[in-house]
N, C-alpha and C positions, 0 to 999 in steps of 0.2 A: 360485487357484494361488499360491503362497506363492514365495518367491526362491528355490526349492531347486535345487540345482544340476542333478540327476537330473531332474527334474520337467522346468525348461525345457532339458535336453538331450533326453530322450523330444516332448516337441511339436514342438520344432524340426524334428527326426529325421522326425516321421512328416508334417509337411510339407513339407517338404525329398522324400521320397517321392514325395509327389504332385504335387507344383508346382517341381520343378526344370526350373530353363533346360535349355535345349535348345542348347549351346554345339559349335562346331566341334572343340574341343579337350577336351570333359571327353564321360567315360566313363557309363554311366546308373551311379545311386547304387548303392551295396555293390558297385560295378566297381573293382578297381583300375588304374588309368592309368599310360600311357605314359609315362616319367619326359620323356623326352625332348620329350613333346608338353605337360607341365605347365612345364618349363620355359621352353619356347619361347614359350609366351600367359603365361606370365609378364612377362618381360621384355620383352614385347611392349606387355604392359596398365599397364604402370609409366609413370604420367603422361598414358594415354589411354584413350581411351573403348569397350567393347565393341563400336560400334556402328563406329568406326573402324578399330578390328583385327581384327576378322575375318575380312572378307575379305582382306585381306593376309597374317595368318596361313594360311589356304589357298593361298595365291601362295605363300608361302616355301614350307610343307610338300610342295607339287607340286615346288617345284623342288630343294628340300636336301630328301627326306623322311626322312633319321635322322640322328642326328651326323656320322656319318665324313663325308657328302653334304657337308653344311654344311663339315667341317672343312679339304677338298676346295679350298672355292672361295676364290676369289682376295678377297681385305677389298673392293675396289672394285665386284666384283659384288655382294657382300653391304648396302653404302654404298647403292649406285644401286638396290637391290629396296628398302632402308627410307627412302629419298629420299622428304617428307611427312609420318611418323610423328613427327618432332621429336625431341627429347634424343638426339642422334646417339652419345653415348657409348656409349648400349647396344649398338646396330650395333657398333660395335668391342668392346667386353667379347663381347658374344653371339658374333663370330670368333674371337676367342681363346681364351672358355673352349669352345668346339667344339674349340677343336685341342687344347686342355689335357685334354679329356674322353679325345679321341680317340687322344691320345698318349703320356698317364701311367694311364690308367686302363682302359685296353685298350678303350676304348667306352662303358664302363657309366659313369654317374653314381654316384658315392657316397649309401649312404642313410642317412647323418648329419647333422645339421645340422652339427654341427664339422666335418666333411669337406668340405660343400656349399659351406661360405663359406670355404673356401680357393682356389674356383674363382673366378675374376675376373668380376664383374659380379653374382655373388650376394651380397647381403645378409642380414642377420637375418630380414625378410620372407620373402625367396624361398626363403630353405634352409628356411624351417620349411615353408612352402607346397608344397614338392616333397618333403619328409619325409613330410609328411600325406598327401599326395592322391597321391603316385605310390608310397610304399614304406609306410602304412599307421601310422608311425611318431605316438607323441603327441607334437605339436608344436603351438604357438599361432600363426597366421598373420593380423596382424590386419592390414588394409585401412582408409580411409576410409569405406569401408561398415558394417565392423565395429565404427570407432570408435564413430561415433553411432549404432550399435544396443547399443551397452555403454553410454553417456552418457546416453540413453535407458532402458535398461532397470533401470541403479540413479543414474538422479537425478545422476548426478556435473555439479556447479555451475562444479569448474577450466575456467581456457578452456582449448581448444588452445593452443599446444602442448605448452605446462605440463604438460596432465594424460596424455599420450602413457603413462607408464609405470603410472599408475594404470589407465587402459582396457584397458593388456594385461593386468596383474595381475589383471583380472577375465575378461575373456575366458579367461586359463589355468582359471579357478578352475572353468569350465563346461565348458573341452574334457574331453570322453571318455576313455577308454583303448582303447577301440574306437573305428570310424568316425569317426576325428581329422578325417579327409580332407574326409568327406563332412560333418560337422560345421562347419567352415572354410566350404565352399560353401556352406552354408544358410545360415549367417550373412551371405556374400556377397548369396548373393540376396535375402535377409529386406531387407538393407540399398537393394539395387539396385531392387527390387518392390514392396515395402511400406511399408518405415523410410526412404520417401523426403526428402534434404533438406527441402522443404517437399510442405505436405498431404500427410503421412502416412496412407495409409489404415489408421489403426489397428482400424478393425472387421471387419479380415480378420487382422489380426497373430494367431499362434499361442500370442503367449507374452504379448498382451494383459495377462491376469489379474494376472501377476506384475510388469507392467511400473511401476515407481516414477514416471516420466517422465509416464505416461499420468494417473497415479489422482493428481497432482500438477497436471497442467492445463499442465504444460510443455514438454511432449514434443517438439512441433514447435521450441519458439525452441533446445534441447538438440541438438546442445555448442555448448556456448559459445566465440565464437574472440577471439583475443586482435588488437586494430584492427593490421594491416598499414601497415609504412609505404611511402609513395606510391613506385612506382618511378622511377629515375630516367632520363632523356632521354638518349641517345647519338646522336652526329651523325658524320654524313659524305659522303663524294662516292662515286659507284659509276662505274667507267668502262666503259663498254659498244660495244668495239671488234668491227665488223663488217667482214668480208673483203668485196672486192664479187661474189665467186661464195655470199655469202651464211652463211659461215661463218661463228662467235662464240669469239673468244678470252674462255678460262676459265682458271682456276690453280687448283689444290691447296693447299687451306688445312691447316697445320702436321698431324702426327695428333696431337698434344696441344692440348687446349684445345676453346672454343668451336666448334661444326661440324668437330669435326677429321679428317681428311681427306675432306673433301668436296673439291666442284666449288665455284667461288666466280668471278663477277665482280670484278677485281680494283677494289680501293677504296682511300680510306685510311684509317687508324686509324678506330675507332670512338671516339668521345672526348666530352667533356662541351660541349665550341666548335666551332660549325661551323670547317670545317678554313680556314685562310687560301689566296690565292689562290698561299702561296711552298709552302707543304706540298699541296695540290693539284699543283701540279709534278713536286714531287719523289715522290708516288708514282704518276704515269699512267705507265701500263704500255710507250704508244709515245709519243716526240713526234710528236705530230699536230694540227691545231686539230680544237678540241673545240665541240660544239653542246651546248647546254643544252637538257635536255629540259624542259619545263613541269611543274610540279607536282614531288609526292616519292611515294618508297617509303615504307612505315611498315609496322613488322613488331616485334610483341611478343614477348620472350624474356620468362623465366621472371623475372630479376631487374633485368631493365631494358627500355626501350622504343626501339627505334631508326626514326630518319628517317634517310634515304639522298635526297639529291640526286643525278640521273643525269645524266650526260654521254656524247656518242654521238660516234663518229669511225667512218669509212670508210675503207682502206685498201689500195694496191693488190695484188691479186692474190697478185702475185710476194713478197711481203714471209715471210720465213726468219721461225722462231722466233730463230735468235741477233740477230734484231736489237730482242726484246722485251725486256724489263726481266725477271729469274730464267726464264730462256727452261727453264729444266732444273724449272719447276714448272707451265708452262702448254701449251698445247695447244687448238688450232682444233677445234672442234665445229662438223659441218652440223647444219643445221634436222629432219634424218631422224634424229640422232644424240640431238638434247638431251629427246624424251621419256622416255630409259629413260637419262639421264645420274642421276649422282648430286650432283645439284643440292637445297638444301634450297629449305624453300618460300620464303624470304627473297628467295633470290635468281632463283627463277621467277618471285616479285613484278617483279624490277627488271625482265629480261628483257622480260615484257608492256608492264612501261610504255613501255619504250622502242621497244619496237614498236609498239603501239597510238599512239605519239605519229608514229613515221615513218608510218604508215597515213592518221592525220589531215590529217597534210600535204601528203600527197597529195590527199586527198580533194576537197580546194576546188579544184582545178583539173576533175579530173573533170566536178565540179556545173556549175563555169564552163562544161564545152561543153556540158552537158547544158541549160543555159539559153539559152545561144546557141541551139541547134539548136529548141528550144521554142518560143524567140521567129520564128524563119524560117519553123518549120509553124504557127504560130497560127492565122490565117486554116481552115485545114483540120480542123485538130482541134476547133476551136468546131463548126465545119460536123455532124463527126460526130460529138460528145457531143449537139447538138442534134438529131439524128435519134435517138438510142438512146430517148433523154429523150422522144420525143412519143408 
């Protein structure tokens, strides 16, 4: 099979046929989909993994199952249902453009790309991806999967990111004028299934024959990426204020920016110097003394690496939010409250530690009676492991 465009759209197509995933969210081929439900695993699958979205996409769909549902609910319910998924931006973009859908558009999604990416949270990606797969429209939707099945299948040497606009250039040159939709998927999956990063099974690949990458002997080290530089260290302190009926003071981190509006243990700056002991002061939430917890947090973002020092205070009872430091952004959570909180995973890190750490310390006392008491029965418990034993 020669690089004809027709040729490996036909193989693609009639494997694509036979061996499509079996997704929550996609339609069987020559189905057209749910616009609603191609954009929802859209922005869902933006920076994670199928095998993570899911089942969370099923948990949304039960709970918002069409726009208006979604458009409906409060941003904070929406927050606390994507609490874990990571890049919290979408969570907000994916509530806004539901109320944008739902409230300029009488419900319907536009089926233009120009029109798509007027919606807040769609991109060039996603508008073509919902043009293709839910309104039929020719559009090129290229993925990470896609890339290197284009990189692969004509030989392209650029690294990433470089060659980003030549991979789509070639990827349009193959899409369809029919079966855009279903074209885009197979590609997905050829990439997901087959044209795997590494060990490629390329003697199941459909489009094999035609592939430059393959008859080159270089398919697997394709595409080439261009060396990333090291990310850098962010420091800080996490202050983790327990009520003694057991409750945890949390805040509201800004809705712009980093986590934004989530749930947050109040900290301070995230910064390149561990923070001093005068800016540690000036942002704990109570005065109160503070215990150091042992060891740190560590928790990866996309452009930098953060260590969190935790510190632990108990405090009475009776203690008002106005007498917390921005009392009009925090609020007491019980222990029944913080698994369906909208806490990201950063800050369930801290939480655990900090518990696991008050756990530990308890612990050695326990042991201590538990060897007292051991040593009192000895005499008798030798007695009777030596009867079992004979």
């Amino acid at each position: 099979m020669a690089l004809e465009p027709r040729a490996i759209e036909r193989a693609v197509l009639a494997w694509y046929d036979r061996e499509a995933r079996a997704l929550p969210w996609r339609a069987p081929p020559k189905e057209r989909q749910d616009p609603y439900k191609v954009w929802l695993s859209e922005i869902m699958l933006q920076q994670t993994t199928v095998k993570a979205v899911a089942p969370r996409y099923i948990d949304f769909l039960r709970r918002w199952p069409d726009v208006a549902a979604l458009a409906r609910a409060e941003l904070g319910e929406v927050l606390a249902a994507w609490a874990g998924l990571g890049y919290y931006a979408r969570a907000r973009n994916l509530h806004a453009c539901a109320r944008a859908v739902a409230g300029e558009h009488g419900g319907d999604f536009p089926d233009t790309e120009a029109e798509l990416r007027k919606l807040p949270g769609i991109g060039a990606y996603t508008a073509a991806a919902i043009a293709a797969i839910a309104f039929g429209k020719r559009a090129t939707a290229v993925d990470g999967n896609i890339e290197r099945v284009m990189a692969r299948l004509f030989a392209v040497e650029r690294p990433l990111p470089a060659a980003k606009k030549e991979l789509k250039a070639l990827a349009e040159s193959l899409t369809p004028e029919t079966r855009a939709g279903d074209f885009a998927q197979s590609l997905m999956d050829l990439g997901a299934t087959i044209c795997t990063p590494r060990r490629p099974a390329c003697g199941l690949c459909p489009v094999r024959p035609a592939c430059r990458g393959y008859a080159q002997g270089v398919a697997e080290q394709l595409p080439y990426k261009e060396e990333k530089a090291p990310r850098p260290t962010r420091r800080g302190v996490a202050f983790v204020v327990l009520r003694e009926d057991g409750a945890v003071l949390l805040r509201t981190r800004p809705l712009k920016g980093l986590l934004g509006g989530m749930l947050e243990v109040p900290s301070t700056p995230w910064e390149e110097t561990a923070p001093t002991k005068t800016a540690r002061a000036a942002h704990a939430p109570v005065d109160l003394p503070w215990q150091d917890v042992s060891g740190r947090v560590e928790h990866t973002f996309t452009h930098f690496h953060l260590e969190l020092c935790v510190v632990r205070a108990v405090v009475p009872e009776g203690v008002a939010l106005l007498e917390v430091a921005e009392p009009e952004r925090c609020r007491w959570l019980t222990m029944r409250e913080l698994p369906g909180a909208a806490l990201p995973t950063v800050m369930r890190k801290v939480l655990a530690h900090a518990f696991e750490a008050k756990a530990k310390r308890r612990a050695p006392k326990k042991q201590a009676s538990k060897t007292r008491a051991s040593k009192t029965r000895a005499s008798p418990v030798r007695r009777s492991e030596d009867r079992r034993s004979a």
